[in-house]
Every structure is written in structure tokens, then in C-alpha cells.
N, C-alpha and C positions, 0 to 999 in steps of 0.2 A: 833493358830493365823493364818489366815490366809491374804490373798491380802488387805482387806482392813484396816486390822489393822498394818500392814506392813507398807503403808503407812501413816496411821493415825501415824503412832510410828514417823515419820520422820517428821511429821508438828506439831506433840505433839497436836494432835486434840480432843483425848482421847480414849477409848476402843470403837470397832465397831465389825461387825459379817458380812462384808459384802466382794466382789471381792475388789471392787475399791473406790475413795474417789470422791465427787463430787465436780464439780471446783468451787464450793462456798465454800468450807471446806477448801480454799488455802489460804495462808495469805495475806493481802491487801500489797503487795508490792511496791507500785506505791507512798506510802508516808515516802519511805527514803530519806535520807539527807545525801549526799557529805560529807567527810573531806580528804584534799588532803596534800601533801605536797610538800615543792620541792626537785631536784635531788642532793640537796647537792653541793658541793665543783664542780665536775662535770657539775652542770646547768640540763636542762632538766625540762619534766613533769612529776612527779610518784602521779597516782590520783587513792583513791581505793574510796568504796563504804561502807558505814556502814550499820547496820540495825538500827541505830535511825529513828525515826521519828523526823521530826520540830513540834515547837508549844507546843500545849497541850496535842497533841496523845502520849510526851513523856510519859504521868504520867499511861496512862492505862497499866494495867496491865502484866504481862507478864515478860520474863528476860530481865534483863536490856541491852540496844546497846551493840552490841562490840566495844572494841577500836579498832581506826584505827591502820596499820603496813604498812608502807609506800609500796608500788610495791602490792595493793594488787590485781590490775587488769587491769591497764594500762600504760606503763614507755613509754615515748617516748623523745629519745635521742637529743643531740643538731647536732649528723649527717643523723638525719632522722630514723633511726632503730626504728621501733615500736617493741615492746615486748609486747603479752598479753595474760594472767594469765588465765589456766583453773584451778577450782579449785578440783574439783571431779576428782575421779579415771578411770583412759583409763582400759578399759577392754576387747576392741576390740569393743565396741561399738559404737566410733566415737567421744565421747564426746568433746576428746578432740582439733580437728577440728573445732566441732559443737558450742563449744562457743566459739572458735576464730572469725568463721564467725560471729554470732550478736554481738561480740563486736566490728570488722573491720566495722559492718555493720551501724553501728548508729556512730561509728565515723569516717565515712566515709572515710577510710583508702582504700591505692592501696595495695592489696590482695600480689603482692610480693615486700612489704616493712615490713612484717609482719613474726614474726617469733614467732610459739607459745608455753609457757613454764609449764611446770606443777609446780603447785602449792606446799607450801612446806602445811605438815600437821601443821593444826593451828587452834585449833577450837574458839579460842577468833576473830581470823580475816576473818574466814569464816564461821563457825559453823560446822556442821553436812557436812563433805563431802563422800558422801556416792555414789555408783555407784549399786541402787538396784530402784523398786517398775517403773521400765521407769520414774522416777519421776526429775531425774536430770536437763533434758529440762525444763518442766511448772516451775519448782521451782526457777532456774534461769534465766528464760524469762527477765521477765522486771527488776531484777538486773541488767544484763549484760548491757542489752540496756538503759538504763540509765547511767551505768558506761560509755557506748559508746559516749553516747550525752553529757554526761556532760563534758568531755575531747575534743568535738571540741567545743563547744559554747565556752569553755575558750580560746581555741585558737583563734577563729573568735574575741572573746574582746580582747587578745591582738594583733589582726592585725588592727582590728576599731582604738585600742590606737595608734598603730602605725604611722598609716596611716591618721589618724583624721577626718573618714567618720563612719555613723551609722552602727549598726552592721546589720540592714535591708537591709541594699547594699550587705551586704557580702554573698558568697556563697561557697559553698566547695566541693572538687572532687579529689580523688585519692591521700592523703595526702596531698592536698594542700589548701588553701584560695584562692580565688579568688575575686576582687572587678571588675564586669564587664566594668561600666560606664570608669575606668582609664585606662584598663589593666594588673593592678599590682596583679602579685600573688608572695604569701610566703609558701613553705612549710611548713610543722606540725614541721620539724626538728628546722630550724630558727626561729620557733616562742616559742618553747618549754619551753625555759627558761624562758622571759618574762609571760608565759601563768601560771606559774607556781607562779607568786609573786601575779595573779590577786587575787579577794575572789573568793570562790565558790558560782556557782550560785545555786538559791533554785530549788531545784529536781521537785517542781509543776511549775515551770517557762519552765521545757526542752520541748524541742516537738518534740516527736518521729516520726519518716517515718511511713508515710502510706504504705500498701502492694506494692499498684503500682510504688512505690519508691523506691522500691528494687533493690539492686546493685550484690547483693552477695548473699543473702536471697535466696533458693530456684534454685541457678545453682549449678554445679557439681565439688566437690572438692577431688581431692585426699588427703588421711590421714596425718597430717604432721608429723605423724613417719614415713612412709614410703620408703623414702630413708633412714633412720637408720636400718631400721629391715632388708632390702633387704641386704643389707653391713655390716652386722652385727654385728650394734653397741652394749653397752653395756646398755640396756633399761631396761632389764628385773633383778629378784633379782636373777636366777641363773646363771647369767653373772657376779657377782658382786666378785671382788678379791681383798683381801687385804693382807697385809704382815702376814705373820705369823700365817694364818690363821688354822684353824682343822674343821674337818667333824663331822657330827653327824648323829646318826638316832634311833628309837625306836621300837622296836618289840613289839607288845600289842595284848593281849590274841585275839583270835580269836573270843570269845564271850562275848557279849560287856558285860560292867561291871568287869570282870575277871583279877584278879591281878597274878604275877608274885612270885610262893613261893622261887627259888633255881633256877640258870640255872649256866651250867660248865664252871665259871670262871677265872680260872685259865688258862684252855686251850684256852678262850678267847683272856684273855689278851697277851699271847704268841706267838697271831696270828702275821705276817709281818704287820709293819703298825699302829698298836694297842697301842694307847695311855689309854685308861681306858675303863673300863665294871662295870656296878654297876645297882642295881634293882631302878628304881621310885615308890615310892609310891602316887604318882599323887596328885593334889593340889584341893581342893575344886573349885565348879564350882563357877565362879563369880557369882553374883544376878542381871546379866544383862539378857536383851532379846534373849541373845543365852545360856546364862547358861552354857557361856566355858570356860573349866578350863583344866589342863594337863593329861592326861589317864597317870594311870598305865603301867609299862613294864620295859624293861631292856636295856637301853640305851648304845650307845657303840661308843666312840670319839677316831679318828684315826687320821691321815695323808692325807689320801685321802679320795674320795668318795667308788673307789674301792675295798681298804683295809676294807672300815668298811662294806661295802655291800657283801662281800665276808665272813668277819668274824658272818656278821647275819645268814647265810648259814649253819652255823657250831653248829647256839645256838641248846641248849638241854635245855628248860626252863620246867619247873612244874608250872603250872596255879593251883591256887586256882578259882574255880569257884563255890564257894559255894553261892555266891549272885548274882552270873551273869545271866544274862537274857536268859530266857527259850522261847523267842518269835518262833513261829511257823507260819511261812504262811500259811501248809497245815490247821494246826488247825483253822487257823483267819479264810481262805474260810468254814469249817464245820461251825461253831457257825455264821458267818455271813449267812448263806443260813438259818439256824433256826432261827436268827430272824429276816429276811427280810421276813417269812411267817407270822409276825403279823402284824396287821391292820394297825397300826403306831407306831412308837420309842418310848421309854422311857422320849424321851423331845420332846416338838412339839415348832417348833419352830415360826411358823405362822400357822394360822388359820384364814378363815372366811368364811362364808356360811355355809353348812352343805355338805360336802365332800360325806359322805358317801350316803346319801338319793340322790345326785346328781348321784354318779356314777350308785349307783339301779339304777334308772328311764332316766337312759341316753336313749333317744329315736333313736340315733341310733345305736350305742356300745362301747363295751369300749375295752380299749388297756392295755395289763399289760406286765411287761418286768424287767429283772433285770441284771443288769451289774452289772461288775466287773474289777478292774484296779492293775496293781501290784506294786509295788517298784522300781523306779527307782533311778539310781545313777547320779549324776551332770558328770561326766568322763569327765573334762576339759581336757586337754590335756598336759599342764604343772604342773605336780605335784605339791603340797605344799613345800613349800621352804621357807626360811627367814635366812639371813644374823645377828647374834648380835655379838655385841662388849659391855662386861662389862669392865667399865674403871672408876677409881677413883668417886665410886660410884654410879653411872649412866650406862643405859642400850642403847643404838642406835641400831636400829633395819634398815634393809632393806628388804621389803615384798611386796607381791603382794596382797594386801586387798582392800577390797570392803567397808569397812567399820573401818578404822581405829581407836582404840582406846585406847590411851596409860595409860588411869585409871586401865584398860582391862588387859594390857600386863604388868603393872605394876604391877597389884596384884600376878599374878603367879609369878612375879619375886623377889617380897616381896620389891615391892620399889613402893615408891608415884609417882604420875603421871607426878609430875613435874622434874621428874626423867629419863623420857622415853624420848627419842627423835625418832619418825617414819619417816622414809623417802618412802615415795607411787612409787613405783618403777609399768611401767606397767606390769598391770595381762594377763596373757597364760590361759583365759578363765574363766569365774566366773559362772556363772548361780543362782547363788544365795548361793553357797558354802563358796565363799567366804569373806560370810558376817560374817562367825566364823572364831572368830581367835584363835584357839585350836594351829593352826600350827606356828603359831607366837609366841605363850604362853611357848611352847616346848621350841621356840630358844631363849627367853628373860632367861627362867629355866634356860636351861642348861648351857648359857653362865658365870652363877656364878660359872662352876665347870669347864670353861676353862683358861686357861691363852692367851688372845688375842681372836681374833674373833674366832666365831664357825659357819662353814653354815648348818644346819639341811634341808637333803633331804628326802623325803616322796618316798620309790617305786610306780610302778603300783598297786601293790597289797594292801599296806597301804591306798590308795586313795580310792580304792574301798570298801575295808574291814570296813573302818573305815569313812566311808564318813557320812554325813548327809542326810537321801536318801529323795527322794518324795515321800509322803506317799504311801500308798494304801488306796482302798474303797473299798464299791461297792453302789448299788443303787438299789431300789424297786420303780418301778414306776407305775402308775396307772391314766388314762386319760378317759374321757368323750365325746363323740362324741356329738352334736346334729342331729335333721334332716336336718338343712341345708349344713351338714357335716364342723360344725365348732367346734371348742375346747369347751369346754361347763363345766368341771371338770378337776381336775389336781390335783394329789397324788404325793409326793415325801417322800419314807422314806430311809435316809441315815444309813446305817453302816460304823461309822468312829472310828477313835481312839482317846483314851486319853494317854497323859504322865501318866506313871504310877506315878513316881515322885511328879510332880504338881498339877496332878490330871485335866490339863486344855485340851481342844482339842490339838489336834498336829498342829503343823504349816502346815499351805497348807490343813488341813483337814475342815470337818467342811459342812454347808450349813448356807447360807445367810436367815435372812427372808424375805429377798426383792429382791431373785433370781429370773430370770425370768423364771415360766412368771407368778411369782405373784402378780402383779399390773394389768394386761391383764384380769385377770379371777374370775369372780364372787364367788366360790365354790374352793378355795383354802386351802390345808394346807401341810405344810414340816415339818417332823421329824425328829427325828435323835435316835440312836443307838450307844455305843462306848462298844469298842474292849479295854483292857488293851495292852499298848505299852511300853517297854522299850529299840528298837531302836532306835537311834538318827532322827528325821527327821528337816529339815529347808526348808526354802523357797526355790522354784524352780523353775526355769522357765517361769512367769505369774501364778503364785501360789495358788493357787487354780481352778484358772481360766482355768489351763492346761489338769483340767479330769472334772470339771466341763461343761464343754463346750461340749467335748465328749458323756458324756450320757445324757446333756442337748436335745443336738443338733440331736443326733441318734436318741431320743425317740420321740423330736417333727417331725423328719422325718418319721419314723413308724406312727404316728397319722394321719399326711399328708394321706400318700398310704393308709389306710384302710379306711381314708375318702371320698380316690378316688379325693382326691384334687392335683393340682399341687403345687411343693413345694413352689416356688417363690411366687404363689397367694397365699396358702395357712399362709405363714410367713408374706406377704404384711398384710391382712386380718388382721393379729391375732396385729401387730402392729397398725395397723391403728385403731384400737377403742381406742389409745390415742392420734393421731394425731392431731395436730395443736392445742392442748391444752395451749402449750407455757409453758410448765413444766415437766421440763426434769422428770425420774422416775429411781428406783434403784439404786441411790448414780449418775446419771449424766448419763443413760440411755436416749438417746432424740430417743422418738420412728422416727420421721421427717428424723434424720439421720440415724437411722438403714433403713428404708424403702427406702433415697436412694443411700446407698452403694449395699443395697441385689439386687436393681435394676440395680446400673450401674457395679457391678460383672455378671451379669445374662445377660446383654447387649455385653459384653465385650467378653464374653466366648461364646458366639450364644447358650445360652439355648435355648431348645427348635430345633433346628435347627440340621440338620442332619449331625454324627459325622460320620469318618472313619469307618467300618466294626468293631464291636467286641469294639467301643468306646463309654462310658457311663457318664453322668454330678452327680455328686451329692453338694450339695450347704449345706452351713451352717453359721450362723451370730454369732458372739460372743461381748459382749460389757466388755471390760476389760484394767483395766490402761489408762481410760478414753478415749479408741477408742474405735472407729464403724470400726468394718470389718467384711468384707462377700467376703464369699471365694468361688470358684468351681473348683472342682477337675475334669479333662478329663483321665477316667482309663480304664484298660481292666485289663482282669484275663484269663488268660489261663487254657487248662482241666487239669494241676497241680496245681490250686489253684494258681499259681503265680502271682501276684499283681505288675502290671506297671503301675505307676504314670506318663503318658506323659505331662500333664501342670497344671501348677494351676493359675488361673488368680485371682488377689487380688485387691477389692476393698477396700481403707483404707482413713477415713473421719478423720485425725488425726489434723486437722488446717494447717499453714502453714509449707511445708517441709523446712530445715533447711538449707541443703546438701543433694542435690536430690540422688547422688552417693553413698551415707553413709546409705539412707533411703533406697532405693533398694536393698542393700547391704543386712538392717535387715530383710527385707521383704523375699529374699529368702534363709537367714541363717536361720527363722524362719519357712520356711515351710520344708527344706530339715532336719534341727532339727527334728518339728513332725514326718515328715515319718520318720526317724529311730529308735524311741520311739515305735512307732508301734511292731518292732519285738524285744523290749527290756522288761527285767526283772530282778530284784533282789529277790532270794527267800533266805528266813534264817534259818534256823532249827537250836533248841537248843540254841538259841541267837547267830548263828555265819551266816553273808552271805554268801550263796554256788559260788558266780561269784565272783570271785579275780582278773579277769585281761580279756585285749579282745578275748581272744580265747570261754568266753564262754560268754561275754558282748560285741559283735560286732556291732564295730559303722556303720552309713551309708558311704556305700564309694560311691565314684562319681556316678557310674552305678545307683543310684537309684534317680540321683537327676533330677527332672522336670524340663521342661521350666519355670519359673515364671515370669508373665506378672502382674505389677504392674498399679495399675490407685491412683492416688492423690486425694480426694476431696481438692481443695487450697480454703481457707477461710481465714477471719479477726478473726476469733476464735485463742483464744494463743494457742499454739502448744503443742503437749502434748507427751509421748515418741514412742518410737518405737519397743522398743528391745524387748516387751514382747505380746503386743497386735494382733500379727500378727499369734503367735505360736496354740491359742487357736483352732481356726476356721479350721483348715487342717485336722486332724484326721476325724471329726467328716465331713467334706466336703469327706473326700478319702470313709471312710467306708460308708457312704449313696452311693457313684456312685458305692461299692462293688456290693452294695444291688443291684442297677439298672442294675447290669452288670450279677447278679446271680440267686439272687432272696432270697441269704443267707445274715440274718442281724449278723450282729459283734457283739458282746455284749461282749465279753471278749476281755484284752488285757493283753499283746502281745497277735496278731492277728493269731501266730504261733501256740496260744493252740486252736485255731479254725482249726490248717490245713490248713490256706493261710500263704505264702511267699511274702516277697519281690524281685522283678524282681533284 
């Protein structure tokens, strides 16, 4: 499964094969219906938002509305205190900022009378809250802002009630009403309660800000956790203490699959600290889309953290490895290089024209090439961790998830879902990890064998070992020149994997048939090849889109040069034979917009225009989680091969930014991410990965990180996310300016088994 099914999974659109989802494929959100209530005994407004529709749209088809649960996205006090509701998981992304602003922003609220609260897990009162696919933004666009408007239009009727003038008089600014002709204005606090008895009004009656209207929309906000973390509060779930609490943690074969036959329990248990030791024999995987359930090992609940981490030091366990995974990297690269030399894959996945007879008679030549990508690991930086408490029945969990699901945590725990209660505590880094809740599953298990709370801590080395990694590939490609030195033919045959298991593509693996640039070109086909896998992989990163890009982007830059074309005209050109069609391509591909982000990145960065001594531009476009960006990298290489990344300037055509602060934020988290991906790798032999911790899995530190110069395309287009869009286009931008700077194309990664470093 890869990107577009990712998000297809989230809008329940149905199975797809592609990056991204196209903004038609989004739900018609704009015909929900209000049910509010009031503040109770207290007074007050608490107005949430359903997904009913009014009318007749009730009856089509699909799950039925949620019921409303009062506070579900705007509470506003009878002393002015706004409170309002993110409902998705913070994961350092911003979210939860990001829908405080368009909900301040439509109910035109003063920025600090505003204080913003996370959401409890509730999926009957929010649904699907999930912090993956950059999808949280589009998806809650015009819920929010709707929640926003319909919360002052009730205010403004009861200040018209009030006051006994139309509600056309009335006007609103920084939590207040205003009626200009008298001079009377009423705070949101004062009017709260009365606003609160009016009806709600019909959701097609509200009328939202236009761009130019913007208050809040699009300036710069600091994160409103930010003074908690700096002084640090207790935000996160391994901050979370309760009485009486015990430690946990699990040892699991080194080679996935591999169970636990005998390890020296006795001496174990004898340890300082050593409350119990006992073998798991792991719980079947749920039949959900992460297929996560508790791994085998030998579990060991102390006192402390340091007691039991000390005491896993000491284990002497006997692995059964009689069905554990015999996966080889080295071997994947031999069988992949054999059959990347036939003509096409075992599955073709598009075809039209005749490929072959086009590449023969290409009139001015062809270009052939073959990449290779390796395994990488997500290495958030706060370990997995979850707090439970089994108590008269029932499971409470505290965890830093990306995807919450107490059906999920419930079955490992052998309890029904109405069973579970999750508390979304913020995540220490996700990238798509953690959208499995394997580590949650552990702490719901094992709390049935403690008495009181238990916190289960994951080491470095578990994190790594046992992580869910980004796949690998590689790619066989084959291109067409004409004599005008245009694109003319276009070959792609992929080597990817399958679950062995499943028997389905691997998450993140895979080729689209509507990857580009297969709508551009006459004489088209992609295939595909699959590898038997039985390491764990899940989404990562912009998910497909993350290596896709890279030997996309390399290979149409190698076509460029041997056609002797510039790359900017040459990517202009090959877009522009869909231009001004007025229909977008590739699941929401608008050629319009990619032609002018690559132009105003190429403007921005002085393409073409003379760089410092020893400094070289290379450029790359990617269209992924429904951005346009185009990137240029400014690099040098030293005669050691050393590789300095000094800027990368990012053109990003996303709609309107949210939080200019937050947006800049992901834009250069996402290129300083790419480059140190660059010299990363997870290799596994005999089903166990060789990198356990950073000493031989080294992240980027500061020293490697660029200037990043951001440009906004601002548009009346809904906005779309950030966190992943931006990461695709840097690799594949750095290793083209390699080429410019050498004359050496990259085609493997890590860049390291080519002989270049990172500066």
C-alpha cells in the first residue's frame, strides 16, 4: 500500500495504486449541520460540529452522522475564555496550533483570549483522528471553519436580540460584536449564554471570509505547547506518573518472526528491583491495515525503569528461529540486478503505445539507468512508550499515537473496545511509525499481569531493531529522446516487494500507473517485479513518494543533459503539453501549477546565474499529498567527495498557508530530514537488522543543515498539508547539482556506497 491508498484508507475512498488522492476524491464537506448545546448550570456557548448533512443528503448513503458530545470544538465562557478543540494528534507538526488558528479565524476571535485544547479520543464525536497522509489540514478545512462561523453568527443573533437592531448592522472583531451606527459592543463572553439558548443556524446560510479577510490565517504563530515543553510540563506519555506505578519492557528475537524458547529466570528474577520475568508468546496480528499485534519475547516488570533495563542486560534467552525470517539485503540487491535486466516486470502496470519499437527508432537516443534505495528506519527520537492501568475491567492507556485505536488495543488486551479508554498524549516524533500501535498493544497486554499501572519503555535499540522500516527498491529505467531533444519514450520497470504473508505490495512500495510522467508521453509503459519480504515495513515519510521522486527526478535530469537541454526548460516543455487543459492529471497533478512553482524555485534561487566558485544548482519537481514543489539545491563537493548542501530554496504551491511559522518550520524539517537520509541505511541479514542504535544509524546534526529559503504560492485553493510534500523533491534536487558539480550521477543510496559524504 502505498501514499495513495494511505490516504484513500482515511477518506474510505476505496483501494488505489497511486502517490496521492485527488481533491475531488475529498468529501463534500460544506453540507454539514450544527448541533450545539449549552454550557450547563455554568451558562456559556459549547457548539460542536456533526457530520450530518441537512435535508435529503441525510439518506445517501454512507455511515450514519455522529452524535454530537457537547465541547466538541468551541466552548466559550461567560468570562470571555475561549477554549478550542484540536482534534488530531500533535506530533510536532503544528496541528495543533493550526486548527486553533481557522477555528479563532472564522470566529473571529482575539488570538490571546484563546487557549487551545487537545481533543479527548472519541471516534463517534470526531471520527478518524489520525496525524498521517499531510491529510489533517484538507480534511478539516471547512469543518473547522464552519465550526468557527457558526459560533459568532449565534453570537451576533443574540446581540441583534439584545439590542433589537438586524443582524446586517452587526459586525465582529477580536471577541467582540460590534453594532457601529450606536456604538455598542458586547463581548463573545457576555453574550455566550444567551447565544447559547438561540437555534442553530443552517450550515448553507454561514458565510465564510474570503482570503483578503484574513485575520489570523497565514501570519506567524508560535506553537501553543511551547511554553509547556520549554518548562517542562507533563505533555508527553513518558512524563506521565501515577501511584504505584511498575515498569516494563521486552526483549524480542533479533530476527523478526523468532520466539523466545528458555531464558535464566530465576537469576532474573533475583535481580534488585525485579518484580516478575516470564516468556510472551505474542498475540495474533489484528486484521486491521497495520496487521499489529504483540511480538514474542520475554518480558520483565520491575520497580524502576533502571532495574528492568539493567536486568535485560543480564538475559541469556534461547530463540527458536525455526520460522523467522531469513530476509537478506545482500541477496535482494543480486536477484534485483537479474531481474532488472529483462525487458519488463512480471506485472505491467500501464502501458500504451509501443515502448519498445519507440525506444529502437528513438531518433536521437536513449538513456538507460538503474537505481537503487535501501531500508530506512523512522528514528523518532522519543522512544515508544505507553502508560496502562488495568482496573475493574477496563484498560486506560496513555500513548503517543498517530492513529488511535481502541478496537486495536483492545484485542491484544482481550477486552472489547468499549473497554479501552485512550488518552492522545503529544508524540516525540511520528513519521509514519506511529501509525502502529504494536507499542501500545504490549502496554494494554501486559497491564493484565500487573497490579496498578505499568509504563512499558522501548530502548534505542528496540526502536531500531524492531521498527517498521521504509522499504527498499530499485528501478530500471529506459527513456527516448527525439530529435528535437524532447522525451519521446519512457520505460520504468520497478523491483519492489511483496509481504510474504499477504502476498500484497509492501506499504510505501509499489509504482503508480498514473506516475509521472505517464499522462506526458505518447509511448508509455511501468512494470513491476516483487522481492519476497518478511520485514515489517509501514508508511514513511511521504510514502512512497519519498524514493519515488528520487529516481523519478534523477532519471528525468539525466535525459535533460544527454539531450543537451536545460533542466528548467526541459521539465517546463515536458509539462507544458498539458497546459491549460483545465484538468488536473495523476490523481490532482495540475501541470499549470507544477510549471509555476519549477519557475518561481528557478527565479528565486538565480538559475542559470553565476554561483560562488565550486557552487552548482540542480532542480527537481515532485507532486505528492496534493503539493506542487520544486526545489533547487546550491552544492559543492570537495576532492574528498564531501558533499555541502549550502541552500535549498523551496518553491511550495500548497493553497493557503495556515501559520506561516509552523509552514516554514516543515519546509525546512523536510529538507534537513532528506539530506540525512542521504547517508542512511538499514541492512538485515538472516532476518535480523545490522544498525541497533546511532553510532552506526547517524542522524543529521546541525553541521549539515542548509539555508532554507521558502516562497508560498497564496491561493483561494483549500490548503492542503505540509509535513510530507516538501521531503520528496531535496534528494533528488541535491544529487542532480552533485552531477553539475562532478559530473558523477548518484544512483544508489546511501550516497556513502557511492564514495560521497556528507559535509
Amino acid at each position: 500500500m502505498d501514499g495513495e491508498q494511505f490516504n484513500q484508507m482515511m477518506l474510505g475512498a476505496g483501494p488505489g495504486t497511486g502517490a496521492d488522492v485527488a481533491p475531488g476524491m475529498l468529501p463534500n464537506l460544506s453540507r454539514r449541520g450544527f448541533i450545539k448545546v449549552a454550557g450547563g448550570a455554568a451558562g456559556g456557548l459549547v457548539l460542536g460540529l456533526s457530520l450530518g448533512v441537512p435535508g435529503d443528503a441525510q439518506a445517501q448513503s454512507g455511515p450514519p452522522p455522529r452524535p454530537f458530545v457537547p465541547g466538541a470544538f468551541v466552548r466559550i465562557a461567560p468570562d470571555g475564555k475561549i477554549t478550542l478543540i484540536s482534534k488530531n494528534p500533535e506530533i510536532g507538526q503544528g496541528i495543533k496550533t493550526g486548527f486553533g488558528v481557522i477555528l479563532a479565524e472564522e470566529l473571529d476571535a482575539k488570538w490571546s483570549d484563546v487557549t487551545v485544547a487537545q481533543a479527548e479520543v472519541n471516534a463517534a464525536v470526531y471520527g478518524m483522528q489520525i496525524a498521517g497522509g499531510s491529510m489533517s489540514t484538507p480534511l478539516a478545512w471547512d469543518e473547522l471553519r464552519h465550526a468557527g462561523a457558526g459560533a459568532r453568527a449565534m453570537l451576533v443573533a443574540a446581540a441583534a436580540q439584545q439590542w433589537g437592531v438586524p443582524v446586517s448592522e452587526l459586525a465582529t472583531s477580536e471577541s467582540t460584536v460590534i453594532h457601529a451606527a450606536s456604538g455598542r459592543k458586547a463581548s463573545y463572553g457576555s453574550l455566550a449564554t444567551a447565544a447559547a439558548a438561540l437555534p442553530v443556524p443552517d450550515i448553507r446560510s454561514l458565510k465564510l471570509k474570503a482570503r483578503k479577510d484574513y485575520k489570523l490565517i497565514g501570519q506567524r504563530f508560535t506553537g501553543v505547547d511551547n511554553p509547556a515543553i520549554v518548562t517542562g510540563k507533563p505533555l508527553f506519555a513518558l512524563d506521565v506518573q501515577l501511584p504505584g506505578m511498575r515498569y516494563a519492557s521486552i526483549e524480542k528475537c533479533p530476527s523478526v518472526g523468532g520466539k523466545a524458547k528458555s531464558f535464566n529466570a530465576d537469576e532474573i528474577k533475583r535481580l534488585p528491583g525485579i518484580i516478575d520475568a516470564f516468556i510472551i508468546e505474542g498475540t495474533p496480528p489484528v486484521a486491521d491495515v497495520m496487521k499489529t499485534g504483540v511480538l514474542p519475547g520475554v518480558a520483565i516488570i520491575g520497580k524502576n525503569t533502571w532495574a528492568v533495563l539493567s536486568a535485560r542486560k543480564a538475559l541469556k534467552v534461547e530463540w527458536d528461529t525455526a520460522t523467522a525470517s531469513k530476509d537478506s539485503w545482500t541477496g535482494f540487491v543480486q536477484q534485483a540486478r537479474a531481474l532488472s535486466k529483462k525487458p519488463q516486470g512480471e506485472t505491467v502496470v500501464k502501458a500504451k503505445g509501443d515502448v519498445e519499437k519507440a525506444l529502437a527508432t528513438a531518433k536521437s537516443k536513449t538513456v538507460e539507468a538503474f537505481y537503487q534505495f535501501g531500508f530506512v528506519a523512522h528514528a523518532q527520537l522519543e522512544p515508544q512508550n505507553t502508560v496502562a492501568w488495568f482496573k475493574d475491567g477496563a484498560v486506560e492507556l496513555w500513548a503517543p499515537m498517530q492513529l488511535p485505536d481502541a478496537a486495536l488495543v483492545g484485542a491484544a488486551a482481550g477486552l472489547p473496545a468499549d473497554k479501552v479508554k485512550l488518552n492522545q498524549m503529544r508524540v516525540g516524533g511520528g513519521f509514519g511509525r506511529r501509525l502502529m500501535n504494536d507499542f501500545v498493544c504490549e502496554a494494554a497486554y501486559l497491564s493484565r499481569r500487573v497490579d496498578g499501572p505499568v509504563k512499558v519503555v522501548w530502548t534505542r535499540e528496540d526502536d531500531m531493531r524492531h521498527d517498521a522500516y521504509r522499504v527498499g527498491g530499485f528501478m530500471g529505467y529506459r527513456a527516448g529522446i527525439d530529435a528535437q531533444g524532447k522525451l519521446a519514450a519512457f520505460d520504468a520497470h520497478m523491483v519492489t516487494f511483496k509481504d510474504t504473508a499477504s502476498g500484497k505490495v509492501s506499504k510505501g512500495g509499489g509504482i503508480s500507473p498514473n506516475e509521472f510522467p505517464a499522462d506526458y508521453v505518447d509511448d508509455y509503459r511501468a512494470s513491476q517485479s516483487f522481492l519476497p519480504l518478511s520485514t515489517p515495513v509501514v508508511w514513511w515519510r511521504a510514502p512512497g513518494s519519498n524514493t519515488m521522486a528520487w529516481v523519478q527526478q534523477s532519471f528525468l535530469h539525466e535525459v535533460a543533459v544527454a539531450a543537451g537541454r536545460d533542466h528548467v526548460e526541459f521539465l517546463v516543455e515536458l509539462f507544458g503539453r498539458k497546459s491549460g487543459t483545465g484538468a488536473p492529471t495523476n490523481r490532482g497533478l495540475d501541470p499549470d501549477r507544477a510549471i509555476g512553482v519549477i519557475k518561481l524555485a528557478a527565479e528565486k534561487a538565480g538559475w542559470g546565474k553565476r554561483l560562488p566558485k565550486g557552487h552548482h544548482h540542480g532542480l527537481a519537481f515532485y507532486f505528492s499529498h496534493l503539493g506542487h514543489i520544486a526545489e533547487v539545491a546550491e552544492v559543492s563537493v570537495d576532492a574528498s567527495k564531501k558533499v555541502t548542501v549550502h541552500k535549498v530554496t523551496v518553491a511550495a504551491d500548497v493553497g493557503p498557508v495556515i501559520n506561516l511559522s509552523a509552514a516554514e518550520n516543515q519546509c525546512e524539517g523536510s529538507v534537513v530530514d532528506a539530506i540525512g537520509t542521504m547517508a542512511l541505511e538499514v541492512t538485515m541479514e538472516n532476518g535480523a537488522a545490522q544498525q541497533a542504535n546511532f553510532d552506526r544509524y547517524p542522524l543529521p546534526r546541525m553541521a549539515v543543515a542548509p539555508k532554507v529559503e521558502t516562497h508560498f504560492v497564496q491561493s483561494d485553493r483549500s490548503p492542503t498539508g505540509l509535513g510530507e510534500p516538501v521531503f520528496p523533491p531535496a534528494v533528488p534536487a541535491i544529487c542532480n547539482a552533485i552531477h553539475a558539480a562532478t559530473g558523477h550521477r548518484i544512483r544508489t543510496l546511501p550516497i556513502t556506497k557511492e564514495g560521497f559524504t556528507l559535509a
